[in-house]
C-alpha positions as CSV (number, residue, x, y, z in Angstrom):
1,X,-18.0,-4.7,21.3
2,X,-18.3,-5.5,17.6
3,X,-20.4,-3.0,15.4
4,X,-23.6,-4.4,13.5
5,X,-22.4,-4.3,10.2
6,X,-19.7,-6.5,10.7
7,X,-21.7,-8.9,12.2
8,X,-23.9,-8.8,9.4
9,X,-21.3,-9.2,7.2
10,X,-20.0,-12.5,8.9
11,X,-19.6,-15.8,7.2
12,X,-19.7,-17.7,10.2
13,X,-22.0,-17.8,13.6
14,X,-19.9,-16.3,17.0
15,X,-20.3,-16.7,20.3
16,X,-20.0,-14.0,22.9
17,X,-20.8,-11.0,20.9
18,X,-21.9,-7.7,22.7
19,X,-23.5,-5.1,20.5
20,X,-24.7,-2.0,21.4
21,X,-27.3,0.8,20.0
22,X,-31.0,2.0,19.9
23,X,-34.1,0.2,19.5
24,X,-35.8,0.1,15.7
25,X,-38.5,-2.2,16.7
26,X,-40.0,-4.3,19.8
27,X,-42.1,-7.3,19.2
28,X,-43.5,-9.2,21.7
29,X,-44.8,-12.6,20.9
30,X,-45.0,-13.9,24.8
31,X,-42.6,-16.8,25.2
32,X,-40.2,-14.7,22.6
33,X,-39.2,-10.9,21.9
34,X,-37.9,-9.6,19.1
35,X,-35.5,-6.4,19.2
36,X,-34.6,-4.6,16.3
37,X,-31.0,-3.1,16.9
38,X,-29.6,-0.3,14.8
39,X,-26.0,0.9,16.0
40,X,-25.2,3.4,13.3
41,X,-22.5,1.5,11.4
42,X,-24.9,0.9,8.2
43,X,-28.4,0.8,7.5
44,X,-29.5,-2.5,8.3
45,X,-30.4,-3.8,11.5
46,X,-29.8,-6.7,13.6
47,X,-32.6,-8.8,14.8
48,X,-32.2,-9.8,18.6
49,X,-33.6,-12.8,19.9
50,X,-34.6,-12.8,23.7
51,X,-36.6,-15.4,25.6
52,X,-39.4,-14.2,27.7
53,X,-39.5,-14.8,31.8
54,X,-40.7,-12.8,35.0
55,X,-37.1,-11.3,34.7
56,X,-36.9,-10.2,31.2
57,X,-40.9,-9.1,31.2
58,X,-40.1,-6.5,33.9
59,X,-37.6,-5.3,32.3
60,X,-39.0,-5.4,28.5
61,X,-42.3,-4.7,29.3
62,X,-41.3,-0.7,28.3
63,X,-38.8,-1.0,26.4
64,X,-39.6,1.5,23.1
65,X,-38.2,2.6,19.8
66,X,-35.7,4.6,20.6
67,X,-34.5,3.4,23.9
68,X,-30.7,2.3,24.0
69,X,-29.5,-1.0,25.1
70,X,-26.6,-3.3,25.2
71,X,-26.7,-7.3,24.5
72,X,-24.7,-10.3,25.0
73,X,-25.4,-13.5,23.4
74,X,-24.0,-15.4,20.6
75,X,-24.9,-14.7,16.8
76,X,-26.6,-17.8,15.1
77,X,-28.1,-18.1,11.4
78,X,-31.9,-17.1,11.2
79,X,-34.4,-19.0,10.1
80,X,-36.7,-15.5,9.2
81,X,-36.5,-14.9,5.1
82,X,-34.3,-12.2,4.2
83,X,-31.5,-11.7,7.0
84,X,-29.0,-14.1,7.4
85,X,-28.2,-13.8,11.0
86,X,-29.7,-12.7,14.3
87,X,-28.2,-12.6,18.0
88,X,-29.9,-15.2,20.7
89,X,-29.5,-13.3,23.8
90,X,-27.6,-14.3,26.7
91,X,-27.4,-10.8,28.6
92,X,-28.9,-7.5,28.2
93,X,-28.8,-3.9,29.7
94,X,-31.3,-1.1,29.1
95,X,-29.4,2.0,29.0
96,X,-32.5,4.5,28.6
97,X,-35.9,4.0,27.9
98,X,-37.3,6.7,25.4
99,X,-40.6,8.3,26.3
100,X,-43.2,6.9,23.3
101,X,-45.5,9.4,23.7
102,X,-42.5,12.5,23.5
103,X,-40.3,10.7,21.1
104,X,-40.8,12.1,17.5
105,X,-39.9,8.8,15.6
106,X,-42.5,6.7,16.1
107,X,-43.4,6.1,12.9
108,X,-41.4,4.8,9.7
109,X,-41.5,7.2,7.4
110,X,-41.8,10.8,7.8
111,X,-41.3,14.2,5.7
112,X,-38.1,15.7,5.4
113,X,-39.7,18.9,6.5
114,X,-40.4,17.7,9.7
115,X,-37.4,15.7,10.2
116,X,-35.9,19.4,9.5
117,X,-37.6,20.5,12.7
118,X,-35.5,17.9,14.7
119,X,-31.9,18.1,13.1
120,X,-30.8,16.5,16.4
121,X,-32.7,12.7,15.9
122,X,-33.1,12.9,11.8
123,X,-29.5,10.8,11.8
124,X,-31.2,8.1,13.6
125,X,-33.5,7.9,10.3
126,X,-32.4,5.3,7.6
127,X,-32.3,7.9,5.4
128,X,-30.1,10.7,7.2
129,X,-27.9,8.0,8.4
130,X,-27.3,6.5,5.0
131,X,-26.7,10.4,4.0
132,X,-24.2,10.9,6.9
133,X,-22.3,7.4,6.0
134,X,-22.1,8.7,2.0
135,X,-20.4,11.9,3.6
136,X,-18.0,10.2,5.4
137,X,-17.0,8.0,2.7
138,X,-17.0,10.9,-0.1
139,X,-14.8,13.0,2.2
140,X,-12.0,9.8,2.6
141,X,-12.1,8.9,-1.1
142,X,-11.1,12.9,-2.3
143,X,-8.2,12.7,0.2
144,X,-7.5,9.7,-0.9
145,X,-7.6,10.3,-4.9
146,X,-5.7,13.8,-3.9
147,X,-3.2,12.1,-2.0
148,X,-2.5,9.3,-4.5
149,X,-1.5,11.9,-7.3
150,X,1.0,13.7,-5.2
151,X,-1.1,16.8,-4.0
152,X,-0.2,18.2,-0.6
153,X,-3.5,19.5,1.9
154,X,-3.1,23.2,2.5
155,X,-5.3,24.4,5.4
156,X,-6.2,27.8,4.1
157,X,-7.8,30.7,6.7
158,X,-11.5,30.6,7.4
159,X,-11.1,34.2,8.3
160,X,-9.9,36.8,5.1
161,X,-9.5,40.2,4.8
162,X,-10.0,39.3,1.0
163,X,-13.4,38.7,-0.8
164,X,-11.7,36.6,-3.3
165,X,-13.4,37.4,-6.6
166,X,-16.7,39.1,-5.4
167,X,-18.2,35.7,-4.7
168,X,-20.9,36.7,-2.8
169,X,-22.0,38.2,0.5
170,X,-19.6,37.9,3.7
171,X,-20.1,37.7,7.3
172,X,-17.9,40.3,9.2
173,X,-15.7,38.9,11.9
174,X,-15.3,41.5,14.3
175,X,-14.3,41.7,18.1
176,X,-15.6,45.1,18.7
177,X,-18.8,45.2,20.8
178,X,-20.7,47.1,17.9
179,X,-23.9,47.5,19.9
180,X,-22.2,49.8,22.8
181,X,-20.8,51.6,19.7
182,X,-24.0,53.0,18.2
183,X,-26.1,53.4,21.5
184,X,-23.3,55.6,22.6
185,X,-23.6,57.2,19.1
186,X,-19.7,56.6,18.6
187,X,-18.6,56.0,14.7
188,X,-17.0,52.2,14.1
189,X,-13.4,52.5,13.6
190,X,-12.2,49.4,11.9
191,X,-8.7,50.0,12.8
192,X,-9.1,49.6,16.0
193,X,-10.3,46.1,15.8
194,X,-8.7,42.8,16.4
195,X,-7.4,42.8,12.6
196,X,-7.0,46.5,12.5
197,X,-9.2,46.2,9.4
198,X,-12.6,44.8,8.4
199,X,-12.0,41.2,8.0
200,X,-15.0,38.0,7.5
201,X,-15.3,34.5,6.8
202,X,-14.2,33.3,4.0
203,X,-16.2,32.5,0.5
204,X,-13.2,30.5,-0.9
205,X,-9.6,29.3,-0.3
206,X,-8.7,29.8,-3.4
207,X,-6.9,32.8,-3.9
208,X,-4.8,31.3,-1.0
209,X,-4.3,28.0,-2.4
210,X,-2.8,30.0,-5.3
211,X,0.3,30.7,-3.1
212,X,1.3,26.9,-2.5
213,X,0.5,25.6,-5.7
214,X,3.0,28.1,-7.0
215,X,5.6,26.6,-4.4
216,X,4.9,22.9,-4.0
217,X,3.0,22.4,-7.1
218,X,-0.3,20.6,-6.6
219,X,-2.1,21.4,-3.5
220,X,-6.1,21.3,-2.9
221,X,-7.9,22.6,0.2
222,X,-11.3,21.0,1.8
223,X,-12.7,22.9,4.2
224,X,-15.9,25.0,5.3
225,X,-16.9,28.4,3.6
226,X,-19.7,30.8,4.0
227,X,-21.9,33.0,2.2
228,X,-24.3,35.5,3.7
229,X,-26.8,35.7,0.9
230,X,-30.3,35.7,2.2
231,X,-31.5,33.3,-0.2
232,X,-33.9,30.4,0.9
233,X,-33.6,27.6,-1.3
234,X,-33.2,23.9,-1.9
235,X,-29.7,25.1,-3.7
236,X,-28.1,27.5,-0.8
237,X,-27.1,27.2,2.5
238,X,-24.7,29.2,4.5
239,X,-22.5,27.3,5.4
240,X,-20.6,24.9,3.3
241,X,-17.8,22.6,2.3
242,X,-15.7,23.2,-0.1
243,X,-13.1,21.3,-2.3
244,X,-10.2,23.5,-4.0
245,X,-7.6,21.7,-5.7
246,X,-4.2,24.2,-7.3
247,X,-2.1,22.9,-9.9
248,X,1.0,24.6,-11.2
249,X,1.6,23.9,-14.9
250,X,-1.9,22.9,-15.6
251,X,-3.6,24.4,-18.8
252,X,-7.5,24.1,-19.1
253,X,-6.9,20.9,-20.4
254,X,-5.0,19.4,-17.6
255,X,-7.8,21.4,-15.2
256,X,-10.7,19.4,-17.1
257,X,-9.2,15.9,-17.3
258,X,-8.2,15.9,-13.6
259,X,-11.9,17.2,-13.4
260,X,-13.8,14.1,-15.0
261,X,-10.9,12.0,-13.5
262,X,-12.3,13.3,-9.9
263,X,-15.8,12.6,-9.9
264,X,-15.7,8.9,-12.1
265,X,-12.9,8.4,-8.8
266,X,-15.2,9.7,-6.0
267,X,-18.6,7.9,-7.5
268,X,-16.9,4.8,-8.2
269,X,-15.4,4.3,-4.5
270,X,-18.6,5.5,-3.0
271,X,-20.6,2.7,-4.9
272,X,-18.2,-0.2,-4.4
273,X,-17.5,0.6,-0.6
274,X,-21.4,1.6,0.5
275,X,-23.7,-0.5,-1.6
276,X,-26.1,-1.1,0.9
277,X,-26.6,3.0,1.5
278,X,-26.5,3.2,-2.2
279,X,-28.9,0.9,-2.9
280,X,-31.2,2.5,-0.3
281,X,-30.8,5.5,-2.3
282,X,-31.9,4.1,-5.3
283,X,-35.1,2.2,-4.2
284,X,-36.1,5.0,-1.9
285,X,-35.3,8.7,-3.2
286,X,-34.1,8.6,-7.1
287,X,-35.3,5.2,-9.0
288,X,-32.9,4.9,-11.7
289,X,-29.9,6.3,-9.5
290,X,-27.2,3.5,-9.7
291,X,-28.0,3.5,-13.4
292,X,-27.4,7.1,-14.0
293,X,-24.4,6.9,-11.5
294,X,-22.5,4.2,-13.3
295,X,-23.6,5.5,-16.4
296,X,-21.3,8.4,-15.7
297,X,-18.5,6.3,-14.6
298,X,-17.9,4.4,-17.7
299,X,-19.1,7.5,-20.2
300,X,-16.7,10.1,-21.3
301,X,-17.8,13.6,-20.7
302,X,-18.7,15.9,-23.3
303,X,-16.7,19.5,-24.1
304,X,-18.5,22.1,-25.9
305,X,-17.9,26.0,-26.4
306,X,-19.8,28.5,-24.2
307,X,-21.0,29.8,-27.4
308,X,-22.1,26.4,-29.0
309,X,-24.2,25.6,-25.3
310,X,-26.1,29.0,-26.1
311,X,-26.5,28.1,-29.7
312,X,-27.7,24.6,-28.7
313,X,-30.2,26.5,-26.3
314,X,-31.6,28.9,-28.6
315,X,-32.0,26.3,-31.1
316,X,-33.8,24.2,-28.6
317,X,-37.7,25.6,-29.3
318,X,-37.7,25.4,-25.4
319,X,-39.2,28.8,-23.4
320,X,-37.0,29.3,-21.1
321,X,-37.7,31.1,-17.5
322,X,-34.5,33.3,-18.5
323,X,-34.2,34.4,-22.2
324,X,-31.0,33.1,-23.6
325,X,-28.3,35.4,-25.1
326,X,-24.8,35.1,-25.3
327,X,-23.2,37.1,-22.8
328,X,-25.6,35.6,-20.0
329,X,-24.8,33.8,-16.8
330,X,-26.4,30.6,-17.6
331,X,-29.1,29.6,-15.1
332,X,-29.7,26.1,-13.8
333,X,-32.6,25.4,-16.3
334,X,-30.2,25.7,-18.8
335,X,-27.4,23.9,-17.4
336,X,-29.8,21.2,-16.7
337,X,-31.4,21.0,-20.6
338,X,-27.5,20.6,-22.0
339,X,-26.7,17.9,-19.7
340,X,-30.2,15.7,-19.0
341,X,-31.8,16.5,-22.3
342,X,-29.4,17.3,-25.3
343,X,-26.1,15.7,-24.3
344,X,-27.8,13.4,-21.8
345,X,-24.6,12.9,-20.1
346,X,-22.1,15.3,-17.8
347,X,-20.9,18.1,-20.1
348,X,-18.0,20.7,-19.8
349,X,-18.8,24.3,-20.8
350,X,-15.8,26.2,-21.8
351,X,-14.4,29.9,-22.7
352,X,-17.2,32.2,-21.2
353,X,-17.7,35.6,-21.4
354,X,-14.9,37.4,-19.6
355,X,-17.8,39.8,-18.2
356,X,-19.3,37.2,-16.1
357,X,-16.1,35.6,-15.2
358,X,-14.3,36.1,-12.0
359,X,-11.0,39.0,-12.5
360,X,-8.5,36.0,-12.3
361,X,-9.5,34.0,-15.0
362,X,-6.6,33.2,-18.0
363,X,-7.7,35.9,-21.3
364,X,-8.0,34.4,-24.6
365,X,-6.7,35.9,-27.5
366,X,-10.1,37.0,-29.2
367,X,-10.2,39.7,-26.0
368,X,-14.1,38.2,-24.8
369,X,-13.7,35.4,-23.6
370,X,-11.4,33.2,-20.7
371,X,-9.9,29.9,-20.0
372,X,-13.1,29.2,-18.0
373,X,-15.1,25.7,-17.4
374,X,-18.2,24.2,-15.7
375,X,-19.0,20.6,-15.3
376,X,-22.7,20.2,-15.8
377,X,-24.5,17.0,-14.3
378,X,-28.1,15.6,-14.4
379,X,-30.8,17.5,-11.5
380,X,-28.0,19.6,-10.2
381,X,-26.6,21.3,-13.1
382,X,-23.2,23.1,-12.2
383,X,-21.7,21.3,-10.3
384,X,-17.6,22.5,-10.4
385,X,-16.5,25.6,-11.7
386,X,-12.7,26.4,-12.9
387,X,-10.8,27.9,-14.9
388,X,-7.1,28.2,-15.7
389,X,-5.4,31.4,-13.9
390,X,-4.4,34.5,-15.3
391,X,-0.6,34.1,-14.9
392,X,0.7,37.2,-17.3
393,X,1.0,40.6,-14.4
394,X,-0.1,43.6,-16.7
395,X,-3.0,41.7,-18.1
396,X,-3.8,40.7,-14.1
397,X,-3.8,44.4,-13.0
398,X,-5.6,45.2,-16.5
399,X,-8.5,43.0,-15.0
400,X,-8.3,43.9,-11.1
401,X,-9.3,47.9,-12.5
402,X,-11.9,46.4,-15.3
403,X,-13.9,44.9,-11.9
404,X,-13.2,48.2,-9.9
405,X,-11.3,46.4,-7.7
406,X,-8.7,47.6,-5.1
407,X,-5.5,46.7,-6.6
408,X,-3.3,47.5,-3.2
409,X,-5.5,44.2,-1.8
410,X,-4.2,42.1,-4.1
411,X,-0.3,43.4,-3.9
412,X,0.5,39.4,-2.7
413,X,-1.8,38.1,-5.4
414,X,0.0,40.1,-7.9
415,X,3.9,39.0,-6.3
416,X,3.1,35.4,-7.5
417,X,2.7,36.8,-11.3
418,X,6.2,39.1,-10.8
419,X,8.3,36.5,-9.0
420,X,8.4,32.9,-11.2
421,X,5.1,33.1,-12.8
422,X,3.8,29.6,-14.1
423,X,0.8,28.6,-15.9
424,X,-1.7,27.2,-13.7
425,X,-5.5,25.8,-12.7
426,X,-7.8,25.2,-10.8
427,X,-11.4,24.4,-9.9
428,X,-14.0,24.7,-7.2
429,X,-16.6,21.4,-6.2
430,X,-19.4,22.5,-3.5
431,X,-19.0,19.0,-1.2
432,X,-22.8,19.3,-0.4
433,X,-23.9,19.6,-3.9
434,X,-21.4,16.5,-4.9
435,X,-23.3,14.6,-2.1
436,X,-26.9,15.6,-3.4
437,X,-25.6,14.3,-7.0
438,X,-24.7,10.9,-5.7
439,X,-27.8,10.3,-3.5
440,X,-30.6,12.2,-5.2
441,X,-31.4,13.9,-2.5
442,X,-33.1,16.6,-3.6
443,X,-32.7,19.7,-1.1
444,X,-29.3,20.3,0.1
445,X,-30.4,20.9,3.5
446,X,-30.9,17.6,3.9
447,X,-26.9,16.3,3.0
448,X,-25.3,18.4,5.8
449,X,-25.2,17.4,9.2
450,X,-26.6,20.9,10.5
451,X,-27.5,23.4,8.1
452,X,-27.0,27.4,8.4
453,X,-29.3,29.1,6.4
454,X,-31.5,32.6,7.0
455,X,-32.6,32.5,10.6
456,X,-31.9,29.3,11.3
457,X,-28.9,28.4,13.6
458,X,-29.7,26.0,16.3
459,X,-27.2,24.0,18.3
């Protein structure tokens, strides 16, 4: 069997293909039908040629969108105006025939809020499918531009008995059965759970990624995290990918060059290895995306202060949703002015406020700020956050107390600091978020295969 994209992609005619997939389109023009075939390897499909008789009526006669079928034939140039080859059949077999009157993809366009309703067919769209195919190629290129530069893949734990920075809700793991517990009026005793201790799923490998990238120097997890925030919005889900690079030696320098290096790497491969999707994506959800895409590629980003980006804002004669101060945790309407309007380009915020910066964080000498940055991109806004690490022990305890944290949970985190402690960096890239930047897709939702968000967790 050879896939349809390769066929398409053929400079010469073959005989005795097979293809399989599902139905796009039937025509039937009585001595010929036509059969649009879509087998998931790209968007475009391949037109199949089959001549009509008693035999192939009977058999063709229901065939519907959506039905699956395999064909044999040979694949010869087309004389129809924009496709350069089409399959004559020799052969066919009808796998399934799909109900038309059930089958929710009748037509050729619908909303992304019903296609919500239907996670399980919205891939067979052009749209979810072209989504899926960027995902898959995003996720090879950032092993790929990790693995050229000599990092190692550290599979950190999905379940913690750490919240790593007070990042945001958790969900408890537990193997207690906690509903015989209260109807028999007992009190929950967390030691005697599986862990001994109340542990949940994890909000970030970083913390952990700390320990190699002390050890073998540059090492970056990719993997899923979870928040339990109830918060339903085109921004949030539940469940999410995450990318986590660690470098030893890195400065905040080092940790915003590899930065910019990362996403010119990861855009670039995605437009020269899935042009068609790409192209898709421009014509059909963000007009202007390729241009803003390459733009980016070939630009260099800019660097400003935390306190120039709230001078900038307050300068701006904008009204703003949220007031702007310094000292504030910027909001997305501000991230998005700097970068779309102002800079008009991707733009690195540096040295926030240590107040609204994670305990970890490297001080600066002028005691109010850290070795923090954000990468800020057009209609997402952050987009990776980073910082260099706190690497001196006192001022690392000094900062585990300032946030009222329990130092005794952190005795391992603190080890790294008193045994061989290095400068180093790091940063954190949400992959859905990446994805919804290089398609211009607008709700993330809708650039994850299935989503978790508040009372919603089918499948």
């Amino acid at each position: 069997m050879t896939d349809i994209k390769s066929l398409l992609m053929s400079n010469k005619p073959m005989n005795d293909v097979t293809v399989r997939g599902w139905v796009r389109t039937v025509r039937n023009l009585k001595e010929i039908y036509f059969v649009e075939l879509n087998d998931g390897s790209g968007l475009k499909n391949l037109q199949i040629v089959l001549d009509a008789g008693t035999d192939t009526d009977n058999q063709l006669k229901n065939l519907t969108t959506g039905s699956s079928m395999e064909i044999k034939g040979d694949l010869v140039e087309s004389p129809a105006k924009g496709q350069k080859w089409e399959l004559k059949a020799g052969s066919f077999k009808i796998y399934s025939i799909a109900d038309a009157k059930d089958y929710p993809l009748q037509k050729k366009r619908h909303s992304f809020e019903f296609l919500r309703t239907i996670s399980h067919l919205k891939p067979r769209t052009n749209t979810f499918g072209a989504v899926l195919r960027v995902r898959n190629h995003m996720a090879y290129a950032i092993h790929k531009f990790f693995q050229e530069r000599g990092f190692y893949y550290i599979h950190t734990p999905i379940i913690t008995g750490s919240d790593c920075e007070g990042a945001g809700a958790m969900f408890q793991v537990t193997s207690m059965d906690i509903d015989a517990l209260v109807k028999a009026g007992k009190p929950v005793d967390w030691s005697e759970d599986f862990f001994g201790k109340k542990t949940f799923l994890t909000v970030s490998g970083q913390l952990e990624a700390e320990i190699y990238a002390t050890s073998l120097g540059k090492v970056y997890t990719f993997g899923p995290t979870f928040r339990a925030e109830n918060s339903n919005t085109t921004r949030h889900l539940s469940e999410f990918w995450m990318i986590e690079p660690e470098m030893a030696f890195y400065e905040l320098e080092d940790n915003i060059k590899i930065s910019q290096d990362f996403i010119k790497y990861i855009i670039s491969f995605l437009l020269e290895n899935d042009p068609d999707d790409m192209e898709f994506f421009d014509q059909w959800i963000q007009k202007g995306l390729l241009e803003q895409l390459n733009f980016i590629v070939n630009s260099d980003f800019e660097i400003i202060e935390y306190t120039k980006g709230v001078e900038i804002l307050e300068k701006s004669g904008k009204t703003f949703d949220y007031p702007v101060s310094w000292g504030i945790d910027l909001q997305s309407e501000h991230e998005r002015y700097l970068t779309e309007q102002y800079f008009k380009k991707p733009v690195f915020l540096i040295n926030y406020p240590k107040e609204i910066k994670a305990f970890y964080m490297k001080q600066n000498d002028d005691g109010k700020t850290v070795r923090a940055m954000d990468l800020l991109v057009p209609q997402i806004g952050e987009i990776i956050g980073g910082s260099q690490r706190e690497d001196d022990y006192d001022k690392l305890v000094r900062a585990i107390k300032d946030f009222n944290l329990d130092e005794k949970s952190y005795w391992w985190y603190l080890d790294l600091r008193r045994f061989g402690s290095v400068p180093h960096s790091g940063f954190g890239l949400g992959f859905e978020r990446l994805i919804q930047f290089a398609t211009g897709m607008t709700n993330i939702r809708d650039v994850v295969p299935i989503y978790r968000v508040p009372k919603f967790a089918e499948f």
